[in-house]
N, C-alpha and C positions, 0 to 999 in steps of 0.2 A: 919613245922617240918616234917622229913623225915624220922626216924628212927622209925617203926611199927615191926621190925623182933628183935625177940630175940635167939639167936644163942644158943643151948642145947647142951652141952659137955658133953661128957662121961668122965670116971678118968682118970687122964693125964696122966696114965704110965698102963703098964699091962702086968704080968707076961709071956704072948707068943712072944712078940715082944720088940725089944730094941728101938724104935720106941716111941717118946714122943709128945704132941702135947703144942707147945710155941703159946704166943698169945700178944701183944704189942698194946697198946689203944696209937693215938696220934692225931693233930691237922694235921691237912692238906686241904688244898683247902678252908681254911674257916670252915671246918669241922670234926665232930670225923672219925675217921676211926679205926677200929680194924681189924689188921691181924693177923693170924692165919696161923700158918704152921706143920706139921707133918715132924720131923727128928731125927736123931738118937743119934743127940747129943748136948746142950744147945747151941755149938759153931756152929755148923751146921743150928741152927734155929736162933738166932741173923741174921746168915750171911744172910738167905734169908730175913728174914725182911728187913734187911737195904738197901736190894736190891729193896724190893716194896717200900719201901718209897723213895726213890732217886731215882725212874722209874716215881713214881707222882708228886714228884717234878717237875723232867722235864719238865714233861706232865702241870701242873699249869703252871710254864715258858713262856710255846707255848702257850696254850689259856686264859690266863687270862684275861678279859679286862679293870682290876686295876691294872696294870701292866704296865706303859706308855713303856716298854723296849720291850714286846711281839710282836707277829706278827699279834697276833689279834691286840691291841692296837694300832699300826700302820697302819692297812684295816683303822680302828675308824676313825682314824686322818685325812684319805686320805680323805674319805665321798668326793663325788662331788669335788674332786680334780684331783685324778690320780687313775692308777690301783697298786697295791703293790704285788708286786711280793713274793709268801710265798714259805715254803718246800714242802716235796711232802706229808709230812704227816697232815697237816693242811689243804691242799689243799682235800685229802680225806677226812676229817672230813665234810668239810665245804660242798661237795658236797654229803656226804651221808645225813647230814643234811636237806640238799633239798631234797633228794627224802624222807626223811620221812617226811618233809611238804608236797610234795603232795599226799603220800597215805592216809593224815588226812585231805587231804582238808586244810592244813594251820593253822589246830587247835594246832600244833606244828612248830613253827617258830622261828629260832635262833636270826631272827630279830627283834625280842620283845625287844631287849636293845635297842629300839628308843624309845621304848614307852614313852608318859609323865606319871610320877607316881602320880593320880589325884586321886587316891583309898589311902584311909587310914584306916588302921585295928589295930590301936592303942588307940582306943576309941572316938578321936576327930572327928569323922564325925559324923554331925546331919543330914544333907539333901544331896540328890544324887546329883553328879556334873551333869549340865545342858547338854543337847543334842549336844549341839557345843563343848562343850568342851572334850565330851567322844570322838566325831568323830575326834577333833584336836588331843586327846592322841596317835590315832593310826595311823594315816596321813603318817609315813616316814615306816611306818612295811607294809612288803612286800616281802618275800622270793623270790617272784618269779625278784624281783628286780636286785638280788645279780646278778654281772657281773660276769663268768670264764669264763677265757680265757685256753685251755688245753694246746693248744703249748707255749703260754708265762707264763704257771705257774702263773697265778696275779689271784686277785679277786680286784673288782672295786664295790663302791655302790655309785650308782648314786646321791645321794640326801645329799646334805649336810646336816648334822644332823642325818644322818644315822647309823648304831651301831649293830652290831653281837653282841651275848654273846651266852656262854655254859651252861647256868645254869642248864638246864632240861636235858642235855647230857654227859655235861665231867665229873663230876663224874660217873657215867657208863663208861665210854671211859676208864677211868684213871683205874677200877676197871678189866676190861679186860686186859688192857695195862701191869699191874702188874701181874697177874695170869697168862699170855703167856710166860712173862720174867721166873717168877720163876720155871713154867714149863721146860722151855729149860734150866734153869738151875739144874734141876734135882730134885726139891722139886715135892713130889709123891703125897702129898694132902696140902689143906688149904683152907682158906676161905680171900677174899678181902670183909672187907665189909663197904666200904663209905657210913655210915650214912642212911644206909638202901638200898642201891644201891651194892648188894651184888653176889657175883660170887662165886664158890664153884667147887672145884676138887676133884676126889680121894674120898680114905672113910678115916675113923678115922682108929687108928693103931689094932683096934681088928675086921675090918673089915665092920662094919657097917656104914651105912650113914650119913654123917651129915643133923641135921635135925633141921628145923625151927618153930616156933610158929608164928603163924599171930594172932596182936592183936588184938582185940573187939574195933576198934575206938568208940564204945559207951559206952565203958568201959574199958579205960586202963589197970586195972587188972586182967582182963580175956583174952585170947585168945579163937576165935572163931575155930580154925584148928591146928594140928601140923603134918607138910609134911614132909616126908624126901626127898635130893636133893643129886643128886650127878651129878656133870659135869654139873652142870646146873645155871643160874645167877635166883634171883628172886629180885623185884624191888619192894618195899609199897609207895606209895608220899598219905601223906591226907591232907585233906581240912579242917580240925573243929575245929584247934587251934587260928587261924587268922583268921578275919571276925567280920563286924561289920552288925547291924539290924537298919536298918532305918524304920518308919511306920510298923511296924511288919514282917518287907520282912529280911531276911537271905542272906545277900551278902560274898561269900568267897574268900579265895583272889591268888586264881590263875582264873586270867584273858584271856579272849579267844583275841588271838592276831589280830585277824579279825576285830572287835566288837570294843574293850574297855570295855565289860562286866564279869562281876564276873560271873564265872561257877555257877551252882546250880544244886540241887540235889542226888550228891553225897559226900558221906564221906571219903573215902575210896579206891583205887585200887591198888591191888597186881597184878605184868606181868611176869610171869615167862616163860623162855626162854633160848637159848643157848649166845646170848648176852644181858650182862649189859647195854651196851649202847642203843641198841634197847629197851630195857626192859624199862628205864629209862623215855628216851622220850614218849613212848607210854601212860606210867602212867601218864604222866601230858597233855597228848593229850587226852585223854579216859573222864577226867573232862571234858573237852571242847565239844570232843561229841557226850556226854552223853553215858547212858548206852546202847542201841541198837546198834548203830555204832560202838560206841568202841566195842562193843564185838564181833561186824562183821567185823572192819577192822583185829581186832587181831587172828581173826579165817582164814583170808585170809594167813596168817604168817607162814609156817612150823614150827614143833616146840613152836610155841610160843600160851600160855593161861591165862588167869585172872578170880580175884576173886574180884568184885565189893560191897563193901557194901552200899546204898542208904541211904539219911539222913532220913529214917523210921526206919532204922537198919535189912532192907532186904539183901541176900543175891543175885547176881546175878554171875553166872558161867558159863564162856565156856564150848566147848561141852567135852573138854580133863579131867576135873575138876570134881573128885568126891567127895565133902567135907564130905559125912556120910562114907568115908573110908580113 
């Protein structure tokens, strides 16, 4: 589960400004999304919603990989066949995705849809799958795999049984993707926020910021922080809903694509940033590894910072990050 940001609104109308902020909860990509917009009139704010929703549509369209009709779904198909010639905008995805597998060292890999799913966090594991079998799960995962070709537009993966997905990126992609659109269309603030993969413009109509509560993954009803954001994406992914304990060990179930092994240690990371998508990937790369790294690769990042909490219920913080303010 991905949704740890609780979005705090001020009164949707206010005597200095004719300025109202509209807000629309719906399903998309699999997921909630609530958008958020500031405009001056009910007809005015509809309009930009159905603009973000029909911009991520899209956006689902192009990268789904349940989707036998997409263009990801047809790279799937090609695996150790041919190379498949995509747009250019999928073509950019797929290659920024790569270079954020190697600034994690691969602990984020779009190629994890090869993986075999040999982990179950639905209570029926009693004993660890066997050594052969965790190394077989990850056998066709391999970013550095992925064939582009830049003059012929194609991506090719070699290995039949081969398999891209988005999971850990295109809602960030799709959340940026929306907030650019409705920018250029003239909406002056709002909030995209997929499922906790949230991007944010603009201030609210009386000036001030919009502002988030990051929860207490050791305690859902508390929040440990409340930040204000503006122009800025922040991203929470945790780890302590799924997961199951074998011999008293704690296995969770975002899995290092390397490996075949369940992260440990952390509960928790929020990556705030000027992109969602960046933001996105990095939180479910930071599990993987761990909190030292992660907090050095992310401090390598212009702009970009996080708030780690550990399955102690520690606190761990970039150097940008002041939580006692």
């Amino acid at each position: 589960m991905r949704i740890f940001l609780v979005t705090l609104l001020t009164a949707l109308s206010f005597h200095l400004s004719a300025e109202q902020i509209y807000t629309k909860t719906t399903k998309l990509m699999g997921s909630r999304f609530d958008i958020t917009v500031v405009a001056e009139s009910a007809e005015d704010g509809d309009a930009f919603i159905q603009s973000a929703i029909e911009e991520i549509t899209r956006i689902e369209q192009l990268i789904s990989s349940w989707d036998p009709h997409s263009l990801t779904s047809e790279v799937n198909a090609n695996a150790g066949i041919t190379p498949v010639e995509v747009d250019q905008e999928l073509f950019d995805l797929i290659s920024r995705s790569k270079q954020i597998s190697q600034l994690t060292d691969g602990a984020f890999d779009i190629s994890y849809a090869s993986m075999d799913r040999i982990w179950k966090f639905d209570g029926s594991m009693s004993m660890l799958p066997s050594e052969d079998r965790i190394a077989a799960s990850v056998a066709k995962v391999g970013f550095q795999n992925i064939q582009m070709d830049v003059e012929a537009g194609t991506v090719f993966l070699p290995l039949k049984g081969m398999k891209i997905g988005f999971g850990g990126i295109g809602k960030g992609y799709a959340a940026d993707m929306a907030k650019q659109l409705l920018r250029d269309q003239g909406a002056t603030a709002g909030i995209i926020n997929a499922s906790g993969d949230m991007n944010t413009w603009g201030t609210q109509p009386d000036g001030t910021p919009w502002t988030v509560a990051i929860t207490n993954p050791m305690n859902k009803n508390e929040s440990f922080a409340t930040l204000p954001i503006q122009d800025q994406a922040v991203v929470t992914s945790g780890n302590y809903e799924k997961y199951v304990e074998i011999e008293g060990q704690h296995y969770a179930h975002i899995i290092d694509p390397r490996t075949g092994m369940p992260s440990q240690g952390i509960v928790s990371v929020t990556v705030f940033g000027p992109s969602a998508e960046l933001a996105d990937a990095l939180a479910t790369a930071t599990f993987v590894m761990g909190i030292e790294v992660g907090i050095d690769r992310i401090e390598q990042l212009k702009g970009m910072e996080c708030i780690i909490v550990d399955d102690q219920g520690k606190l761990h913080v970039s150097s940008g990050i002041n939580i006692n303010n």
